[in-house]
Structure formats: C-alpha cells, structure tokens
C-alpha positions as CSV (number, residue, x, y, z in Angstrom):
1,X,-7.0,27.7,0.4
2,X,-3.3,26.9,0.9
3,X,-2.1,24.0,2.5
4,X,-1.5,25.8,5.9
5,X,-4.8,27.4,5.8
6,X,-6.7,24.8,5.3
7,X,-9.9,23.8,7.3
8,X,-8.9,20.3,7.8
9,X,-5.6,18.7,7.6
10,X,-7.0,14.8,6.9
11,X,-10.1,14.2,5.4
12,X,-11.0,10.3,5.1
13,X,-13.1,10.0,1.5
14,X,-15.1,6.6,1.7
15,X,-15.3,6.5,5.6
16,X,-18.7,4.7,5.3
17,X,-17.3,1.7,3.8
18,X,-15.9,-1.3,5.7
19,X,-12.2,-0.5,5.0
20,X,-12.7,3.3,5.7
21,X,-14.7,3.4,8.7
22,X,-11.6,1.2,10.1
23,X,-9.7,4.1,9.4
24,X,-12.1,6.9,10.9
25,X,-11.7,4.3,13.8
26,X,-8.1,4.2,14.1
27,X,-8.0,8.4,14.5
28,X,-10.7,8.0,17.0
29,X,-8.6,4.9,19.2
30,X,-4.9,6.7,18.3
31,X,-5.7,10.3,18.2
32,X,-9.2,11.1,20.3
33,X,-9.1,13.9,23.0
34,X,-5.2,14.4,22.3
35,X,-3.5,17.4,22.0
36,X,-2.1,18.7,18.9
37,X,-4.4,15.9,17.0
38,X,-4.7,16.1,13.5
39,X,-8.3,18.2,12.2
40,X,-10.2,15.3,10.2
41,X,-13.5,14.9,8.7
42,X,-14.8,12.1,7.4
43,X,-16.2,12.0,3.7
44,X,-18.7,9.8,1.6
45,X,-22.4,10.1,-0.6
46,X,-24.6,10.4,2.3
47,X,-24.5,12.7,5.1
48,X,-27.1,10.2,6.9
49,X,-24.9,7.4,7.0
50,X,-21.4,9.3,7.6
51,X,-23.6,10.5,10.9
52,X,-24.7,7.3,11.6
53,X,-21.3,5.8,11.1
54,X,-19.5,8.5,13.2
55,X,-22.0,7.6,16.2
56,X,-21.5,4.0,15.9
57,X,-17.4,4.5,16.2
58,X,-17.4,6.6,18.7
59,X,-15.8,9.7,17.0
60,X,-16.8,13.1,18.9
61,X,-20.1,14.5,17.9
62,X,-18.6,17.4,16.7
63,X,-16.6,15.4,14.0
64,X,-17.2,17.3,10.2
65,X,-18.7,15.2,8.0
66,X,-18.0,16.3,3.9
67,X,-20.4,14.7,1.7
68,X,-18.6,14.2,-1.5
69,X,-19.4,11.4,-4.6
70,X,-17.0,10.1,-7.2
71,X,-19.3,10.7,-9.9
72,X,-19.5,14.4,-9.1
73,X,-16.2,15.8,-9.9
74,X,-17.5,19.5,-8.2
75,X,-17.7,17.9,-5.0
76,X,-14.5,16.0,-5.2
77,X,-12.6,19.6,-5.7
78,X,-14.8,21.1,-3.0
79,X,-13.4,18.5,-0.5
80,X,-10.0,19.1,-1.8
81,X,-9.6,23.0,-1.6
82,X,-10.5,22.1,1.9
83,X,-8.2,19.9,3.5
84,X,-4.2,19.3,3.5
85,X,-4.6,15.5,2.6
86,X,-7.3,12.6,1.9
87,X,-7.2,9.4,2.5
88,X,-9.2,7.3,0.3
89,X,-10.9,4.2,0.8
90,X,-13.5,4.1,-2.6
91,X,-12.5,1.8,-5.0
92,X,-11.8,-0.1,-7.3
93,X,-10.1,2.9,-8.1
94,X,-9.9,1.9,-11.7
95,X,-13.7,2.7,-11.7
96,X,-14.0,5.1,-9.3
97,X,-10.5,6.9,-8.9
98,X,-10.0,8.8,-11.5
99,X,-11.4,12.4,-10.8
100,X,-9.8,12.4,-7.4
101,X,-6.5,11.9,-8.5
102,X,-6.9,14.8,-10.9
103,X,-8.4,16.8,-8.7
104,X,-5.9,16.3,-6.1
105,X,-2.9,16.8,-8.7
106,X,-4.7,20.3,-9.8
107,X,-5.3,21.3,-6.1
108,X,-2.2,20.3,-4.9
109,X,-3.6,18.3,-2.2
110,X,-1.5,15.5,-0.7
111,X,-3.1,11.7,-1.4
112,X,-3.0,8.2,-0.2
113,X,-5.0,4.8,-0.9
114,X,-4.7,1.3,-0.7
115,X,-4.3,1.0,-4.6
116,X,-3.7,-2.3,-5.9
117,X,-4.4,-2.0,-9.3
118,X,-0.5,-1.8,-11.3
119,X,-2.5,-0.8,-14.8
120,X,-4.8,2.1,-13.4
121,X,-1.5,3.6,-11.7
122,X,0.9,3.7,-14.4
123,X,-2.1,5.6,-16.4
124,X,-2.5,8.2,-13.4
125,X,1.7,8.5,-13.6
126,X,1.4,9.2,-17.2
127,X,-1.7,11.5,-17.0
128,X,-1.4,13.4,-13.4
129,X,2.4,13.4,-12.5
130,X,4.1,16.2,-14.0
131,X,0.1,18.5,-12.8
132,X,1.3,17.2,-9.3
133,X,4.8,18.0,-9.7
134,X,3.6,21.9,-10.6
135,X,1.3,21.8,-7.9
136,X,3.3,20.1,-4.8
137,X,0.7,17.7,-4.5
138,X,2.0,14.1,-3.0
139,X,0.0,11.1,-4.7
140,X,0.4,7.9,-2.9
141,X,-1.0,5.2,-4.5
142,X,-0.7,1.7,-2.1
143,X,-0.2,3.2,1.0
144,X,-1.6,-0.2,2.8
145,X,-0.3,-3.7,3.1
146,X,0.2,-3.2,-0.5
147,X,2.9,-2.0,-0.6
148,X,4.0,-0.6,2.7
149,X,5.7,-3.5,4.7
150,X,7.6,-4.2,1.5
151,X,8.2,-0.9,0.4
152,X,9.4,-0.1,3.7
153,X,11.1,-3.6,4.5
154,X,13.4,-3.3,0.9
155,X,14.6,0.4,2.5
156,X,15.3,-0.4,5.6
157,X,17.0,-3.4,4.5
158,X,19.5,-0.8,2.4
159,X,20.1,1.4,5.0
160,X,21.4,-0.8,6.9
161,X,23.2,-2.6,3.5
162,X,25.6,0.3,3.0
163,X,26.3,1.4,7.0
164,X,27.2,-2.2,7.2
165,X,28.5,-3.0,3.8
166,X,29.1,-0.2,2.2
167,X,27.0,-0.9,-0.5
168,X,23.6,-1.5,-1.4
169,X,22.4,-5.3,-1.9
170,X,22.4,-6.2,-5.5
171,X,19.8,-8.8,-4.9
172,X,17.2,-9.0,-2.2
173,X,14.5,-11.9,-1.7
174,X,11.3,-11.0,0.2
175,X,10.0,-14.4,2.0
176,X,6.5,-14.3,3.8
177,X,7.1,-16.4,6.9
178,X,3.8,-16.7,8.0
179,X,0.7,-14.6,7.5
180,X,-2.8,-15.2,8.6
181,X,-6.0,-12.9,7.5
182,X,-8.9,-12.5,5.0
183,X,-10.4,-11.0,1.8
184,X,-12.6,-8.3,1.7
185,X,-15.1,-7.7,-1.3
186,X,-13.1,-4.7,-1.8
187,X,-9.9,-6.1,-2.7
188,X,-12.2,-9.2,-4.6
189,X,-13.8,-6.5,-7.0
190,X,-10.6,-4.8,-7.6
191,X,-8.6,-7.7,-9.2
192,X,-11.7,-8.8,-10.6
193,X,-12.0,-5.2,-12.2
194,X,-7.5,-5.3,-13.3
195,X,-8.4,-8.5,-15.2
196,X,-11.8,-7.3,-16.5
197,X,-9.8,-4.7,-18.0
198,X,-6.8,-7.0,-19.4
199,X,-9.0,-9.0,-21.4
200,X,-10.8,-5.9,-23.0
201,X,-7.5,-4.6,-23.4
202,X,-4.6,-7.5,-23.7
203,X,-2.0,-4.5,-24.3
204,X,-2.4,-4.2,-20.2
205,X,-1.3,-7.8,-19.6
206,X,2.4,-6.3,-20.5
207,X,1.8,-4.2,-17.8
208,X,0.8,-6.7,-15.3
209,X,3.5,-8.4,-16.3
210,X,6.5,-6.0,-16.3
211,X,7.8,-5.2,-13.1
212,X,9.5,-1.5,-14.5
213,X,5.8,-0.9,-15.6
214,X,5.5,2.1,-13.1
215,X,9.4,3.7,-14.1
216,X,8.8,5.8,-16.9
217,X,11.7,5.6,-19.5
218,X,13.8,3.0,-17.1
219,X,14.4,-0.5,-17.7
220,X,16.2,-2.5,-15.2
221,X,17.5,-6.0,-15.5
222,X,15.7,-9.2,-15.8
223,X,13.9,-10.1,-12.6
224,X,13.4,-13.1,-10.8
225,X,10.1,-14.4,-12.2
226,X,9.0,-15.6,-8.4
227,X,6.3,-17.7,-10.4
228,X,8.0,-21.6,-10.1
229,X,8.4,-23.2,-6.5
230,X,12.1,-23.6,-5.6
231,X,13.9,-25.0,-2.8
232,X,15.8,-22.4,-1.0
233,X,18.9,-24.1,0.5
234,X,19.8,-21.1,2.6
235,X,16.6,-21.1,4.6
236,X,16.0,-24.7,4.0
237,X,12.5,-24.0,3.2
238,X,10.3,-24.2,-0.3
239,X,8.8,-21.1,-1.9
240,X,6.3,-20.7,-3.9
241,X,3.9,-17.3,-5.5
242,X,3.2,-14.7,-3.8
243,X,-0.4,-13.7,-4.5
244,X,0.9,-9.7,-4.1
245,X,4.3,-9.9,-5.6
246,X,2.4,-8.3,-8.8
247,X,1.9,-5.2,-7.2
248,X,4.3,-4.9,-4.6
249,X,7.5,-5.4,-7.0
250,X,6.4,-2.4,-9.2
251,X,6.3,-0.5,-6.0
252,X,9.1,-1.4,-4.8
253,X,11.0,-0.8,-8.2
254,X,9.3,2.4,-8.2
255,X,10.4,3.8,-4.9
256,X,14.3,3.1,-6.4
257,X,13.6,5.2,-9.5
258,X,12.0,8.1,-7.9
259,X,14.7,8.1,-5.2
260,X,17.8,7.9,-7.4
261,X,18.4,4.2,-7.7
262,X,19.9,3.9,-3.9
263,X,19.2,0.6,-4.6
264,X,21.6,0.6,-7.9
265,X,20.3,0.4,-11.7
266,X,21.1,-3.5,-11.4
267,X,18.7,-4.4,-8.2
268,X,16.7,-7.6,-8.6
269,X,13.5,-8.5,-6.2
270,X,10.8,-10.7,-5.6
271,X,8.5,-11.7,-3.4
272,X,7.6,-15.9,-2.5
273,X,5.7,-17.7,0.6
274,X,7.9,-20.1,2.3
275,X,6.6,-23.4,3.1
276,X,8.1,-25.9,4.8
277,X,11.2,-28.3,4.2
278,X,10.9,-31.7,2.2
279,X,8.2,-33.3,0.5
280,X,5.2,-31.9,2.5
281,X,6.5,-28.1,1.9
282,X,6.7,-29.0,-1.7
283,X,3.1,-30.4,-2.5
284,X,2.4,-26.7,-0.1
285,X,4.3,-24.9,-2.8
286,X,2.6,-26.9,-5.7
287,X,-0.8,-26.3,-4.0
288,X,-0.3,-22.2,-3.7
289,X,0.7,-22.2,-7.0
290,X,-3.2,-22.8,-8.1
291,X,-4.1,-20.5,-5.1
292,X,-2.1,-17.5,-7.0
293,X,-4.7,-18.4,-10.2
294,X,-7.9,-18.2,-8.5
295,X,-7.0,-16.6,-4.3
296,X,-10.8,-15.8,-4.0
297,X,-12.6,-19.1,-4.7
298,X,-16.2,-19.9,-6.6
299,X,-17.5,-17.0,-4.5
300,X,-15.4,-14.5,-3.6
301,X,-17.0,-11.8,-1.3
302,X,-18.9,-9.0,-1.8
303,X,-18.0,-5.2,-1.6
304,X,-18.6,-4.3,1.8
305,X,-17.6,-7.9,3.4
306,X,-14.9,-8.1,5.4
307,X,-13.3,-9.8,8.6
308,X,-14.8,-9.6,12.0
309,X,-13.3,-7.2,14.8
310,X,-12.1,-11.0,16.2
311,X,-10.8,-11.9,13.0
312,X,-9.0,-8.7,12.3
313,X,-7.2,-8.6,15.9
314,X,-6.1,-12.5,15.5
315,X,-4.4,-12.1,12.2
316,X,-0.8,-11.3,11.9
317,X,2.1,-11.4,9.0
318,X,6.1,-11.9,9.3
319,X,8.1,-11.0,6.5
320,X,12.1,-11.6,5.9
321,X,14.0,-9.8,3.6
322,X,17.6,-11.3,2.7
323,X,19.9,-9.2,0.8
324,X,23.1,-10.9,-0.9
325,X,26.2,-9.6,-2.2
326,X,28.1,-11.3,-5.2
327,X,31.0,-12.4,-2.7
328,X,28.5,-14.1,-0.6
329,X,27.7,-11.6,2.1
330,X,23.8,-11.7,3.3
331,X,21.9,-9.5,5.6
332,X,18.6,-10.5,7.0
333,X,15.4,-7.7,7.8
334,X,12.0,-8.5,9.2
335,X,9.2,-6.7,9.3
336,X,6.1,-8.1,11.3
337,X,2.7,-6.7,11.9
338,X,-0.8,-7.3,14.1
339,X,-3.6,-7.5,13.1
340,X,-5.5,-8.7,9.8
341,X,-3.1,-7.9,7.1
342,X,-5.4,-6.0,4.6
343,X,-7.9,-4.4,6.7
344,X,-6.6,-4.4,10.6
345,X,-3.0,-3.3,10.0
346,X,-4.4,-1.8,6.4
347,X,-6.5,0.9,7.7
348,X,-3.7,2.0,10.6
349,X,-1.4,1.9,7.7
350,X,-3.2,4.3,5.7
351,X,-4.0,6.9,8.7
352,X,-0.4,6.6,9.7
353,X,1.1,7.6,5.9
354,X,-2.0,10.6,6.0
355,X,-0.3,12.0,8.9
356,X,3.1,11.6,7.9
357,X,2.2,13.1,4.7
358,X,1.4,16.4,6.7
359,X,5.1,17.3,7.4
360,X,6.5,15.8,4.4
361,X,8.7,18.2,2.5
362,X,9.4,16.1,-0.6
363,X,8.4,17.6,-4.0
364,X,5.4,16.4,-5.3
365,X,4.2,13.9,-7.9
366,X,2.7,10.8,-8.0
367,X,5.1,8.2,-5.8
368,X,4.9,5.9,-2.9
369,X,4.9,5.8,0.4
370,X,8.7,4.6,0.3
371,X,9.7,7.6,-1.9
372,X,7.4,10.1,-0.4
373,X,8.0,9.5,3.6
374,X,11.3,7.0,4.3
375,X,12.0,6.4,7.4
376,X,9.8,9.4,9.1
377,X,6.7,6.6,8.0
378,X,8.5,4.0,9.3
379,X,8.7,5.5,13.1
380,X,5.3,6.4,13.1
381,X,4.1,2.5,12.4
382,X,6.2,1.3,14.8
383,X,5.1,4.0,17.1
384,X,1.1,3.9,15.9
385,X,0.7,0.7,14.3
386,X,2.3,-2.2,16.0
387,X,4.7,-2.8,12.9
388,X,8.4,-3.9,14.0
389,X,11.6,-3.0,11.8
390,X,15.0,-4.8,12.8
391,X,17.8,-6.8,11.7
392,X,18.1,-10.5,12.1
393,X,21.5,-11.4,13.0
C-alpha cells in the first residue's frame, strides 16, 4: 500500500502499556465521534488485552486492534504496509526498537516515540537515514516532553529573534521555572538500559557526552557545560542540572542542522533548573546536582508504573527561554504545559506530532519533531494539548 491508500492513517504500537494506552486515550477524549477523525488502531502482543484495554478506555467497539511483537520483525512490517504512521510507545527502544525503525525506513512509513536514549538514536541515524530518505519515510525520535517543549521552545524563540532582531540569537539559555510530575518504570529502565550500555561499551560515554553527537559530519562550538550551579544575575535566581539537558540539547542541535543552521553554525544552548535567590536557592542548586546522579532513588519503579489519573492532571511545567545578542539585546519565550510532564502532557504530545505527521510534506529521514513539523506541531499543541507559546516582554 501507499501512503494514501492505506487502511489506517495512525496506528498506536504498545497501546497496552501505561504510556500508550494514555495515548489510545487521548484519540478517544480529542478525536471520538468527530468528523474527518484520523483511522487508528491500536497495536501490541495480545489481542486479549488490546480488547480488554480498548473497553476499559472507552474507545468505540469497532476500534482495529493489530497485534504485532518486537521480536517478530514479520509482524512489525505487516503493521507498517498498513498504516500512514505509528506511534510507538515499546521501549527501551535500545532493546526493543530496532526492527521498527528499519521497518518503517524500508516501508516508508512515517514514525514517532518518546525516545530518550542519545546512543541508540545516533546508531539508527547512521544505520536507517539515508533507507528513509529513499523511501519518504519521517522518523521522529523524542516526539514527547523529550524533546518537544524545547525543540519547539528554541524555534519559536528564533522566529521571533529575526522578525524582531533581524537575526537569530547566538546564545539561548533554557531555564525550567517550575515543574511538578513523576517517573514512570518506563523512563527508569530506559536510562538504566543507556548506562547499561556505556559501561559495556565506554566508546558511548563520548556520545552521551557530546551534544553534536546526533549531526553527522558537523561540529559546532563549545557549549555551555550546564553541569556547575551558577548564579544568574539577570534572573536573579540559581541554576543548577537539568536531569534532561542530555537529550534535549542533541535534539535541539539536531533540529538546527537538519534545517540549515537557522539558528547559525555558532549557536550555543543549555538547559538548567532555577532555584531561588541567595543562600537557600544555592544549597537547592547544590542538592539537584546529586539528584542529576541518581533522579530515580534506591528503587526506582517498575515498567508499567506510572502516575495516577490525579497525579497526571495536577502536574504542570514552565519553561523560559532567553536568547542574547553580543550587544546585549535579550528576548524572553515561555512555553508551559498541563498535566504530568512525561506521561499526561507526553502521551498528548505524541498523538498530536502522529497527526501532524499525516500532512507533513517534508522529505524524509530520520529527524525531530522541530525539523519534521515547525510551527504546523506547534498550533496543534496549543490547539490539542493545552501547551502555550508566547513572548515575555
């Protein structure tokens, strides 16, 4: 099948799982009984469970269910000759990933997950990317809160940079304001897994640590290491690690080089928490710093745990982006979102960049949300998913 003949245009791979099912749920709450919905089906092992999960979330009775298994490669190109995109919620990816990006990248089936692992993705660009080039299929890895509110955030921000400037911002700081969710067991396994593989492997610690690890043949300039805590006189706050600036930075680089470098060859980024002024927001800064070492804990949770529907709906995040000009110009962005960060906003993140992806017209490859969908993404979260884009004047 073609792309415009296919049976389904979004097919949601993993939907049995707690971060999945929240995404079957958001096309149910978003799209159910609406005209010119999107045709979805949801995907997993076992046709038992996807029925008992698609009762359980309401979805229409008549909902397809595709019974697919990441250790049967057959049945992962079955589900892709038969839908436009997929969505895909069954990680870590590093262990469980692998034959559905190459399947995709034959097919030329569009892609999007919640990828948060830098080391697995630069070995999908170097294997997969020029197959989905050929192919037109669209692989986008982190299509979640990693990387999308900062993906997003750092282009938005340089839009409005040059209408207002002229220029792009040479340097732009990401600052978390205030944030409040949870861990899932997913996201727990997953960096368990990265450093699993970094110690078997210590050539993959370079890529952890190199934030051009996901630009192929580019090297930009030396980057803000976002590692110490620093007073920021400016905001008159402290900052300290970022527990997701690992990820988010490649992506974020990324999105520059597969765009052109709107952003310049010279852009620097990072990504810090602020704390609070003084002595207090210090020791907070100091304190986070261990945090960023071990975010988990003695027990982190299992695969499958997550946040609560309560928990999900109380969290929240705030982010500020400041871009500065040599001469001293700055220009503040904020992004904000409802919901749990990695699993309430996640999972409308995800559906929202699946639908997007079906009237995307950009040539394919493996990219990011950023590079991939722009500002069309961008109206569809603030129309979908309760995210806010603005400038702060």
């Amino acid at each position: 099948m073609t792309k415009d003949t296919a049976e389904f245009d979004i097919v949601v791979y993993g939907a049995t799982g707690y971060t999945g099912r929240l995404v079957a749920e958001h096309f149910v709450r978003e799209y159910g009984g609406k005209a010119n919905a999107p045709k979805w089906a949801m995907a997993g092992r076992s046709k038992d469970k996807l029925e008992e999960v698609r009762a359980e979330i309401g979805a229409p009775a008549d909902t397809p269910l595709v019974v697919a298994d990441a250790s049967d490669p057959a049945s992962l190109d079955a589900m892709c000759h038969r839908t436009r995109v997929v969505l895909t919620t069954v990680g870590p990816y590093q262990l469980y990933g692998d034959a559905l990006v190459e399947a995709c990248a034959r097919s030329g089936t569009d892609y999007a997950d919640l990828c948060g692992e830098p080391t697995w993705m630069h070995e999908m660009i170097t294997a997969h990317h020029e197959t989905a080039k050929k192919s037109g299929a669209r692989i986008s890895f982190s299509s979640g809160f990693d990387s999308i509110p900062f993906d997003l955030g750092v282009l938005m921000l340089q839009k409005e940079a040059k209408q207002r400037h002229g220029s792009p911002a040479p340097r732009v700081k990401c600052r978390i304001r205030a944030m409040k969710g949870t861990w899932s067991g997913g996201t727990a396994a997953s960096a368990t897994q990265t450093m699993k593989a970094a110690a078997r492997n210590p050539k993959l610690l370079g890529l952890l640590r190199d934030p051009f690890s996901l630009t192929p043949g580019f090297e930009g300039p030396d980057q803000p290491s976002g590692m110490i805590p620093r007073y920021e006189d400016e905001l008159g706050k402290w900052t300290a690690p970022f527990v997701m600036a690992t990820i988010n930075t490649k992506n974020v680089h990324r999105t520059n080089f597969l765009r052109g470098f709107p952003y310049g060859e010279d852009f620097r980024y990072d990504e810090m928490v602020l704390t609070s002024p003084g002595d207090a927001g210090k020791a907070a800064a100091n304190a986070l710093v261990e945090l960023v070492k071990n975010p988990f804990g003695a027990k982190p949770p299992k695969p499958g745990e997550g946040p609560n529907r309560e928990e999900r709906e109380k969290g929240f995040y705030d982010v500020l982006f400041v871009g500065e000009w040599p001469d001293g110009k700055r220009l503040h962005y904020g992004v904000k979102g409802r919901y749990d960060p990695g699993y309430g906003s996640t999972s409308r993140m995800l559906g929202e960049t699946g639908i997007a992806l079906l009237d995307c017209k950009a040539e394919g490859g493996i990219g990011t949300p950023g590079s991939f969908l722009g500002e069309a993404l961008v109206k569809r979260l603030r129309d979908h998913a309760e995210l806010t884009f603005a400038v702060e004047e």
